[in-house]
Every structure is written in structure tokens, then in C-alpha cells.
ZAKETOR-16274 format. One record per residue: residue number from 1; residue in three letters; x, y, z of N, C-alpha, C in turn. Coordinates in steps of 0.05 Angstrom, whole numbers, plus 32768, in hexadecimal, padded with zeros to 4 digits. Layout:
n:res:nx:ny:nz:cax:cay:caz:cx:cy:cz
NUM:ALA:X:Y:Z:X:Y:Z:X:Y:Z;
...
This chain:
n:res:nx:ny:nz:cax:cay:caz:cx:cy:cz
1:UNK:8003:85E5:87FD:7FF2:85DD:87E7:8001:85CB:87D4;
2:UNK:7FFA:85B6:87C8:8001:85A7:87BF:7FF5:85A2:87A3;
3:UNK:7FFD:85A3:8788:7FF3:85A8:876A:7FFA:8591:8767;
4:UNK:7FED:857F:8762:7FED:8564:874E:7FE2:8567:8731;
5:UNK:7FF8:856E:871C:7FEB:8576:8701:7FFB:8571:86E7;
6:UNK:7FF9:8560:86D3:800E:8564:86C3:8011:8571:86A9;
7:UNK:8001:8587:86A8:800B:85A0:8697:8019:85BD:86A4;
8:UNK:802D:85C1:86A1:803D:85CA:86B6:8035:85ED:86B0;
9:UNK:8022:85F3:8696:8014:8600:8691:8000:8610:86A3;
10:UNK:7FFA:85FA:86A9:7FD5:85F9:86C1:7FE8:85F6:86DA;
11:UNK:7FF1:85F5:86E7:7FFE:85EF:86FB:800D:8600:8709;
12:UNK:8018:8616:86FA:802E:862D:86FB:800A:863B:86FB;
13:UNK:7FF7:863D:86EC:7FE7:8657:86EA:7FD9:8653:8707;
14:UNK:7FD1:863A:870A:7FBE:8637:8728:7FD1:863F:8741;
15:UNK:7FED:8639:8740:7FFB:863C:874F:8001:8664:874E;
16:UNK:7FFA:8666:8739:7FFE:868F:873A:7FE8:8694:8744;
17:UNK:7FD4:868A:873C:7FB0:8692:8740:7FB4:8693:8765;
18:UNK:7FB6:867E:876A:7FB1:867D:878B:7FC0:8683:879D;
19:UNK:7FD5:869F:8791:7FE4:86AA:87A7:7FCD:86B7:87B5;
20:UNK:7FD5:86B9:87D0:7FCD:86CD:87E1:7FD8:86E2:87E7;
21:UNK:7FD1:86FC:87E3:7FE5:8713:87EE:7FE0:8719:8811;
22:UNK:7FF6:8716:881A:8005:8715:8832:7FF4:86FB:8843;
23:UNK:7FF1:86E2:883A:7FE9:86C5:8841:800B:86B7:882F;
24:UNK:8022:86BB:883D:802F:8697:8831:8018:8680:882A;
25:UNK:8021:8679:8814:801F:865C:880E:8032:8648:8802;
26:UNK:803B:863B:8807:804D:8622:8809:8043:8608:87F2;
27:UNK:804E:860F:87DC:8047:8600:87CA:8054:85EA:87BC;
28:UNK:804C:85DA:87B3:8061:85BF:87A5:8057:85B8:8795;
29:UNK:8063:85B4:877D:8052:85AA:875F:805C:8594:8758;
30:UNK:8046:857D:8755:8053:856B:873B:8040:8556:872E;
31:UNK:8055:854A:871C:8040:8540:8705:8039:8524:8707;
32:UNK:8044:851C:871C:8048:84F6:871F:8038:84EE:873C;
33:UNK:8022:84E0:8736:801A:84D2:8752:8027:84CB:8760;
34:UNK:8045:84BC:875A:805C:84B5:8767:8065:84CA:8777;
35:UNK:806F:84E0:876E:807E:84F9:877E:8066:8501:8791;
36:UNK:804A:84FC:878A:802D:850A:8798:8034:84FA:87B2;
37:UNK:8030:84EB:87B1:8032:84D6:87C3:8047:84D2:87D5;
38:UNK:805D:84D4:87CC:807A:84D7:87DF:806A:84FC:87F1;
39:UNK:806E:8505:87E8:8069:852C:87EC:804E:8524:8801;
40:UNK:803F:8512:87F7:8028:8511:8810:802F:84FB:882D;
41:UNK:8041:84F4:8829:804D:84E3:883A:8061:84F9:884A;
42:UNK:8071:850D:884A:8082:851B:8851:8078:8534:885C;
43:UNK:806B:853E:884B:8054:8562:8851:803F:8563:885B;
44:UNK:8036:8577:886D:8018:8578:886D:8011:8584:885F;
45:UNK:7FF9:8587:884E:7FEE:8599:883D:7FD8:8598:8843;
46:UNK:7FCC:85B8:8846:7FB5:85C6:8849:7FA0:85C0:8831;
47:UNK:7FAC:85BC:8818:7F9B:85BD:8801:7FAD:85A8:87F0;
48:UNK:7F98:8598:87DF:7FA8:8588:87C4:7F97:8596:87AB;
49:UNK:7F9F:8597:879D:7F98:85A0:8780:7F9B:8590:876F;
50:UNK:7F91:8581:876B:7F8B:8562:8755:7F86:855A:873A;
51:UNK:7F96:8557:8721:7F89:8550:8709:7F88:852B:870D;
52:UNK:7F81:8522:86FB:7F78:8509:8703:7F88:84F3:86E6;
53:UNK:7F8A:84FF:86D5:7F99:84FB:86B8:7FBD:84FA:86BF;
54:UNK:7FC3:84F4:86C3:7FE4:84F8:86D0:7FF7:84E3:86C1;
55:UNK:800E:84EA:86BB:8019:84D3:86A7:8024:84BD:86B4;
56:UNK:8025:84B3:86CC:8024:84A7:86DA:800A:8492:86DE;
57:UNK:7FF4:8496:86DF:7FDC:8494:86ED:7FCB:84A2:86F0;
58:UNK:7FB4:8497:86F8:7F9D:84B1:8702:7F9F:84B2:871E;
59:UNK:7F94:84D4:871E:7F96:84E9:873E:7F85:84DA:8749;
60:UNK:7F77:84BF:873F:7F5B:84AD:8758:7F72:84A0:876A;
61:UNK:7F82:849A:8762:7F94:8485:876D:7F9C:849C:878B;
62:UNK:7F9E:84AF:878B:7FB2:84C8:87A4:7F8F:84C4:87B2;
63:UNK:7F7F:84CF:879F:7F60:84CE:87B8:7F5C:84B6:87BE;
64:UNK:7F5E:84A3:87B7:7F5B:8486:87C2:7F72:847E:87D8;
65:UNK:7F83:8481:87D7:7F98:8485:87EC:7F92:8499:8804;
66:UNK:7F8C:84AB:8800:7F7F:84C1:881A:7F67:84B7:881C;
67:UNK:7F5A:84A8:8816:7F3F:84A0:8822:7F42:8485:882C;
68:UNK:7F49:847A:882A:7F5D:8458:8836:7F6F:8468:8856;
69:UNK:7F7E:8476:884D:7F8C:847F:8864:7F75:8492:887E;
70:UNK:7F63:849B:8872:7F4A:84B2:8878:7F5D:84C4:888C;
71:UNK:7F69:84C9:8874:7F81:84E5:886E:7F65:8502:886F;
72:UNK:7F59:850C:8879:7F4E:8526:887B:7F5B:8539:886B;
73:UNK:7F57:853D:884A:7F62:8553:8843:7F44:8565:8827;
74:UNK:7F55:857D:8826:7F4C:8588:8814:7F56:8585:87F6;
75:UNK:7F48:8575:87EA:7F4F:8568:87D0:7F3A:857B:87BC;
76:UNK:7F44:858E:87AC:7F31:858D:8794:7F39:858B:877E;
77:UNK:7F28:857C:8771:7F35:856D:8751:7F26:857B:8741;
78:UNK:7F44:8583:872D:7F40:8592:871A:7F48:857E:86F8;
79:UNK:7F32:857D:86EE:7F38:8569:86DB:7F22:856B:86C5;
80:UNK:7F30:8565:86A9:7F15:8567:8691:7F07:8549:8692;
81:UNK:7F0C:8530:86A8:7F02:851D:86A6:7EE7:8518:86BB;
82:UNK:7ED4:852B:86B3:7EBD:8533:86BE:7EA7:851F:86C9;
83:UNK:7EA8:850E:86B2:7E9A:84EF:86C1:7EA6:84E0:86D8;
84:UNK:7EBA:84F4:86DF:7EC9:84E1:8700:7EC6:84F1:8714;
85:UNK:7EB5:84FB:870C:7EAB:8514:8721:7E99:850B:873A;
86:UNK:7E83:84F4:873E:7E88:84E6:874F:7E8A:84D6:875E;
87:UNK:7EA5:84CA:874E:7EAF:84B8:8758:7EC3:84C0:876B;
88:UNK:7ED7:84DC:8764:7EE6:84F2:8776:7EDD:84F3:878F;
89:UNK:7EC0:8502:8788:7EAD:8504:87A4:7EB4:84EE:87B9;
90:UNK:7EA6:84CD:87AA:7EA3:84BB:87C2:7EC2:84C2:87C6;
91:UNK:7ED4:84BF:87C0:7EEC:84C3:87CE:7F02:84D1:87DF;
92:UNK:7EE8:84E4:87E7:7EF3:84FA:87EE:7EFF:851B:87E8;
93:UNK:7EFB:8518:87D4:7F01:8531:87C6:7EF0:854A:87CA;
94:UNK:7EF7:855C:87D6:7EE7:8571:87DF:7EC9:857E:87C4;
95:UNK:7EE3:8586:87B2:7ED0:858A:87A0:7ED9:8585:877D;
96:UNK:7ECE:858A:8767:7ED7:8580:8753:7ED8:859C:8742;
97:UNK:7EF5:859A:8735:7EE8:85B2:8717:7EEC:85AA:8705;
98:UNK:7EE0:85B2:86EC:7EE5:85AA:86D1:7F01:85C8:86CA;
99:UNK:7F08:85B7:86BD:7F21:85C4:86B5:7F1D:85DB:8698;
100:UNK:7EFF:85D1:868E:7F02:85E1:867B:7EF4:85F4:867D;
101:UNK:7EE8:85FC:8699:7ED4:8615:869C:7ED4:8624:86BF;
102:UNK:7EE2:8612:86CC:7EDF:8610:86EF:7EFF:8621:86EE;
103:UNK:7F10:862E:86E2:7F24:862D:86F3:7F1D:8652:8710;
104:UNK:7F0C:8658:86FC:7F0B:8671:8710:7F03:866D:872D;
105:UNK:7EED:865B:8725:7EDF:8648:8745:7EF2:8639:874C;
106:UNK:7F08:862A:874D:7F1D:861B:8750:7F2F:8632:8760;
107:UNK:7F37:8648:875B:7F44:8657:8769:7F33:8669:8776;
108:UNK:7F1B:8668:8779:7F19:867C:878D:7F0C:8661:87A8;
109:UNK:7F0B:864C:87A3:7F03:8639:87B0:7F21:862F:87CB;
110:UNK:7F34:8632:87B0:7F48:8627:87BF:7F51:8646:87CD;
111:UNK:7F50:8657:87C2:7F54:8675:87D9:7F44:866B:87FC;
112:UNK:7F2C:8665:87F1:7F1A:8663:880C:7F1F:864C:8823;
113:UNK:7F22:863D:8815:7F3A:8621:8821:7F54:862D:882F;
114:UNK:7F64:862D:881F:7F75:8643:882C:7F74:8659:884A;
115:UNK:7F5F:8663:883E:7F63:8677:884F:7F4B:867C:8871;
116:UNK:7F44:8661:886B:7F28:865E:887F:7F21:8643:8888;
117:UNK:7F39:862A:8885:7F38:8611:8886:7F4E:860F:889C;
């Protein structure tokens, strides 16, 4: 699983939220489209976890890149920038949460991903 997020706040909690007990999961965090992008060039990942606000850039730029490449992945963007919700879609993004009310559906979404994908 792969956390694209730059409050290292939200990132550490989603990353506690979606343990699985007795499921490993294989996780990598970071805050730079740049590092996203090297990490998706190198790993496979089962799941991306996406904000879209990044101090770098916006997370459209990683879904626009996996949809150019038609990279098959599980992308869900988690972001308070709700009017890009869909625009995510056309791009591939599985599904969208708002950050200021979705995180419970965000982890039990990405549990089901996980564990049945």
C-alpha cells in the first residue's frame, strides 16, 4: 500500500487504521509526487491512498500518469478538495473521500481492497 499524503498526521493514523490482524501489509509513505512516482516505478502496489494538495504538486498529476500508462490500480483519493471529485473519477481513481467526514469509509474501503482484490 502506498500513502501519498502530506500531513504526516493523517498518514501515520490511516496507516494504523488499515492494519490487518494476521493480513501483512507492506506500506510506504510520502509526501512528494516526486518520491510517489519513483516508488510507483519500482513497487507493485495493491492500493494507493491519495491526497491531491501535496507541496510538490497535485495527486492529479500520479492519476494522470496511471491513466496515460493504463497502469490498473486501486487509487482512492482522500482529499478536502471535493470539487475534483470528478475529475479523479475520469482518471481513474477508484473512489473519492472527503477528508473531513469519509475517513471511516476510507478505511474500511481500503480493508476490502486489501483483502478481496
Amino acid at each position: 500500500m502506498l500513502i501519498v499524503e502530506d500531513n504526516a498526521i493523517i498518514a501515520e493514523g490511516i496507516s494504523k487504521a488499515i492494519s490487518i490482524e494476521n493480513y501483512p501489509i507492506k506500506k510506504k509513505l510520502t509526501d512528494k509526487i516526486k518520491d510517489a512516482i519513483n516508488l510507483l516505478n519500482t513497487h507493485m502496489f495493491q492500493l494507493i491512498i491519495l491526497d491531491l494538495s501535496l507541496p510538490d504538486g497535485s495527486g492529479l498529476e500520479i492519476l494522470k500518469m496511471l491513466n496515460e500508462k493504463k497502469v490498473e490500480k486501486n487509487v482512492l483519493v482522500f482529499s478536502t478538495n471535493i470539487h475534483l471529485k470528478r475529475i479523479c473519477l475520469k482518471y481513474g481513481a477508484y473512489a473519492f473521500f472527503d477528508k473531513a467526514t469519509d475517513f471511516d469509509e476510507l478505511v474500511k474501503t481500503s480493508k476490502s481492497l486489501l483483502l478481496y482484490s
